[in-house]
C-alpha positions in Angstrom: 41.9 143.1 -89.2 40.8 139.2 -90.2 37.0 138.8 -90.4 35.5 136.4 -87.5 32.5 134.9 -86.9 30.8 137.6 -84.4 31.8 140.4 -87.6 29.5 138.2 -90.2 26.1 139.6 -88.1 26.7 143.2 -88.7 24.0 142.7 -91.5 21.6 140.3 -92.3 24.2 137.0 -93.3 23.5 135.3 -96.1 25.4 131.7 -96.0 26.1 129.8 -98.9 24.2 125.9 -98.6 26.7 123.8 -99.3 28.4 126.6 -101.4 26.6 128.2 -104.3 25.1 124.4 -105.1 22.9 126.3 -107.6 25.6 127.3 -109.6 28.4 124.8 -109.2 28.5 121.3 -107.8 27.6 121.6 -104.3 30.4 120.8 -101.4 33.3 121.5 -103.9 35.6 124.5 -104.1 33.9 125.3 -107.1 31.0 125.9 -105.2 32.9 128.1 -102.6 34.9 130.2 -105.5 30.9 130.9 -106.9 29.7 131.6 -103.1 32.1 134.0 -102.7 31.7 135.8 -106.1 28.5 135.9 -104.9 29.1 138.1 -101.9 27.9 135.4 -99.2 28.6 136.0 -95.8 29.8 132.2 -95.3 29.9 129.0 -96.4 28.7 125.7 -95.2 29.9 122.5 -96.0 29.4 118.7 -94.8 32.1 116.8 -93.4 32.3 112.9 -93.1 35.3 110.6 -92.4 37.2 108.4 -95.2 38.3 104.8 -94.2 41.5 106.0 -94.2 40.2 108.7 -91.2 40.4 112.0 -93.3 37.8 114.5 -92.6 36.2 115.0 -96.3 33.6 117.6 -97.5 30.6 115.2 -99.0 26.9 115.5 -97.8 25.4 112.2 -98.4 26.4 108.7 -96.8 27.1 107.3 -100.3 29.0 108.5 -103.4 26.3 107.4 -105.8 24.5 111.1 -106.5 26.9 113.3 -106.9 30.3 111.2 -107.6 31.1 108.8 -111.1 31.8 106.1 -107.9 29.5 103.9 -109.8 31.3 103.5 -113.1 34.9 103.4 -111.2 34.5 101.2 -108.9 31.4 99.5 -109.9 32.2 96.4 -107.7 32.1 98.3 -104.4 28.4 98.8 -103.9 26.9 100.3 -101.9 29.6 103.0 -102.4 29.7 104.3 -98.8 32.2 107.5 -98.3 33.3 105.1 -95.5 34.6 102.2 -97.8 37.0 104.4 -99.6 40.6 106.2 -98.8 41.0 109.5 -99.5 43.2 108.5 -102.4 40.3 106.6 -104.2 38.0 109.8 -103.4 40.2 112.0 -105.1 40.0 109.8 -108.0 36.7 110.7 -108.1 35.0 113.2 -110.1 32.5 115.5 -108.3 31.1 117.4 -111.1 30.4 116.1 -114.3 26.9 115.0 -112.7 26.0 118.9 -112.2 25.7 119.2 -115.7 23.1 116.6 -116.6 21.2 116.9 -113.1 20.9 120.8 -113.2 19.5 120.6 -109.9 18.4 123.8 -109.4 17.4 124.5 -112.8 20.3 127.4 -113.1 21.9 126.0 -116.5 18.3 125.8 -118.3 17.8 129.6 -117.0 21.1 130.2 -118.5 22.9 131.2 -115.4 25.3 128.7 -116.0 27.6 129.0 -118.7 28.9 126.4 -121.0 32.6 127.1 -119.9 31.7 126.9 -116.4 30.4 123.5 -117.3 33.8 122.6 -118.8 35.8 123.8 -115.4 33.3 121.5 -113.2 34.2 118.4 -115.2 36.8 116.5 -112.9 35.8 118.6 -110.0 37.7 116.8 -106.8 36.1 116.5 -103.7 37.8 119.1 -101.1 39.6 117.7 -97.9 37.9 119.4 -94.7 41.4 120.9 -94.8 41.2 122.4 -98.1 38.4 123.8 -97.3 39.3 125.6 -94.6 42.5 127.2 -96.5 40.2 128.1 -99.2 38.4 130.3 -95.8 41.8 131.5 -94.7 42.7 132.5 -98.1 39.7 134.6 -98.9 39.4 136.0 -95.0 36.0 134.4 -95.6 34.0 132.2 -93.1 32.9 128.5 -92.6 30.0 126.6 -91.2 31.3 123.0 -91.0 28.3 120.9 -90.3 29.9 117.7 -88.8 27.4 115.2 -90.2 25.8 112.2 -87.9 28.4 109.1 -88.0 26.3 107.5 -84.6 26.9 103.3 -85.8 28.7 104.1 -88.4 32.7 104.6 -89.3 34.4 107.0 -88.1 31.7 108.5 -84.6 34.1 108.1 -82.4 36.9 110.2 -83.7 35.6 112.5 -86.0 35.0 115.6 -83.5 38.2 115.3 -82.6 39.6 115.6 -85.9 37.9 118.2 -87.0 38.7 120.5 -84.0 42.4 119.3 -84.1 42.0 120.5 -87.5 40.6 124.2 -86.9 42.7 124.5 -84.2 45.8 123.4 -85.9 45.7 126.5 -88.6 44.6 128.6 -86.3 41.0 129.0 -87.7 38.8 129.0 -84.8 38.3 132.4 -85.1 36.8 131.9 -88.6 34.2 128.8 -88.4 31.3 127.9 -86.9 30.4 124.3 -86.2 27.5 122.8 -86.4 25.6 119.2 -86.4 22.0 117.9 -85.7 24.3 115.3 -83.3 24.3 117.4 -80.6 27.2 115.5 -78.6 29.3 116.1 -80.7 28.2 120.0 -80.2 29.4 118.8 -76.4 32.2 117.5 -77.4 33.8 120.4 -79.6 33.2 122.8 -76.6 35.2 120.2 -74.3 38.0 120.1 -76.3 38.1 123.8 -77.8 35.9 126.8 -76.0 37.3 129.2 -78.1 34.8 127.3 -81.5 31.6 128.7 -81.7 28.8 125.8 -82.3 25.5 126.2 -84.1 23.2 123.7 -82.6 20.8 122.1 -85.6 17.8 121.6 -85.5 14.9 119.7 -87.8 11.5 119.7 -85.4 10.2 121.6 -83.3 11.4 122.0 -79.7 10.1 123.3 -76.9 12.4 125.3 -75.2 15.5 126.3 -77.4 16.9 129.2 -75.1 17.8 125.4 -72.6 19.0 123.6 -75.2 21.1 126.1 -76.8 22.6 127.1 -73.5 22.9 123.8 -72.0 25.6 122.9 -75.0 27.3 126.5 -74.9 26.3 126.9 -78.3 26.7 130.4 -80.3 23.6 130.1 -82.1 20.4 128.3 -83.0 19.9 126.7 -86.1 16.6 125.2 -86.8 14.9 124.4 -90.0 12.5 126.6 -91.9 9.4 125.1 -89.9 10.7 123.9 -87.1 10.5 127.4 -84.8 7.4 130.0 -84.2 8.3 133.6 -83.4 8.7 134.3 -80.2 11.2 131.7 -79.9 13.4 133.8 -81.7 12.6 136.4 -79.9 13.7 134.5 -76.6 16.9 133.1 -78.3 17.8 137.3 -79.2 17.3 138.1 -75.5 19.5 135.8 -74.4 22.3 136.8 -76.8 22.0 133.7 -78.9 22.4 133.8 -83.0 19.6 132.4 -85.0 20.4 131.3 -88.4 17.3 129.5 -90.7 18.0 126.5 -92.9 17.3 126.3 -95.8 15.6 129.5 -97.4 16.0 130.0 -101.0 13.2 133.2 -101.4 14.0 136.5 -101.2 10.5 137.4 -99.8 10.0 135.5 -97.0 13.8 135.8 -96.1 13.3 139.5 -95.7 10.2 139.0 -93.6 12.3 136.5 -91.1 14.7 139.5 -91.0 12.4 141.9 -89.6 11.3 139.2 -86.7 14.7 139.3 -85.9 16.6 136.3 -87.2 20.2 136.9 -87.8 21.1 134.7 -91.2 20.0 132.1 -93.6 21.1 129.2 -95.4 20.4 129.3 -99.0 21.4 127.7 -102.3 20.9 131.2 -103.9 23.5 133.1 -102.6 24.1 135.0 -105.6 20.1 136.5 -105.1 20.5 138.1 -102.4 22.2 140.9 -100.7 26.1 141.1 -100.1 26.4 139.7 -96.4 30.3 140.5 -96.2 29.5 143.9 -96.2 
């Protein structure tokens, strides 16, 4: 039988930030291949829109951190996602800059090898699409954090997309989506019941058993220090998931377990225990 979402909380999960983003460069399928090597429970990725309205796997706004955008196209500042077709993207390489950045400090420790190096040079960015065959593929699960487009390129039609998308190869069963925009959390739930929707969340709120329930959400997603205890408590009685961004030690992880918490985001996927089970 295909793994869903509601079989990824029979243990503590363990979700890969952005894929293994310690070990490969993060939001590529490099990073997913190392996530699930890892034994994650689930991936999450970003998703923005191209100019050329393509649902695309990047975090940031601009292409300037983790892309060679800069020396390709060095008359097209300030490199927005936005500004660029999907052809130019994939023209792109996302991740020669993991080797000189070593952002987590993996390739110092040696947890990095020099041949992995190699394979990340010329590392494409993924289509949201690509992405989710990657999840099909593996029977493996995906946290697609639509990321905040309000004013920008691409607000009023990227919800839509991305749930045509899901629904299209027959994936609903497999992701979660999630976004600190919380109408577009509205929105997914209009046009598809059947996703389940993570609501994020990066200050504290009051009452999250209201908010949580008022979008239909699945579960509740807040930051590391943006809940206290008995809200999570609440959140369990009600039959909501709570999921904590982003938590990269072990120690406190296992604490947040035994208060009740369901799964975490971390960029260490590979320290932790096998959430597929």
């Amino acid at each position: 039988m295909a793994l869903e979402i509601e079989d990824a909380f029979r243990k503590p999960l363990i979700a890969a930030h952005r894929g293994a983003r310690s070990l490969a460069p993060e939001n590529t399928l490099a990073s997913a291949r190392a996530a699930f090597a890892s034994g994650a429970g689930m991936w999450e990725i970003d998703v923005r829109m191209s100019r050329d309205g393509k649902p695309v796997v990047i975090h940031d706004q601009d292409l300037g951190r983790t892309s060679d955008a800069k020396w390709k196209f060095p008359d097209r500042n300030p490199w927005l996602v936005s500004d660029f077709n999907l052809s130019e993207l994939k023209a792109l390489d996302f991740g020669s800059w993991f080797a000189t950045a070593d952002p987590f400090g993996q390739i110092a420790a040696g947890e990095v090898s020099a041949s992995n190096l190699a394979e990340y040079e010329g590392e494409p960015v993924p289509t949201l699409e690509e992405a989710i065959l990657f999840t099909l593929r593996n029977d493996w699960l995906l946290d697609i954090e639509i990321k905040n487009l309000s004013g920008r390129p691409g607000h009023e039609c990227i919800v839509q997309k991305v749930v045509d998308l899901v629904r299209s190869m027959g994936a609903a069963g497999k992701v979660l989506i999630s976004s600190f925009n919380h109408h577009y959390l509205a929105q997914v739930k209009k046009l598809e019941r059947s996703i389940k929707t993570g609501v994020l969340i990066d200050s504290f709120k009051t009452d999250p058993v209201e908010l949580t329930a008022e979008l239909g959400a699945f579960a509740y997603i807040p930051g590391i220090r943006a809940f206290l205890p008995w809200q999570i408590r609440r959140l369990k009685q009600k039959g909501f998931r709570v999921l904590i961004w982003t938590l990269n030690s072990q120690r406190l992880a296992k604490v947040l377990f035994a208060t009740g918490i369901d799964g975490i985001f971390t960029d260490f996927p590979q320290n932790f225990f096998d959430g597929r089970g």
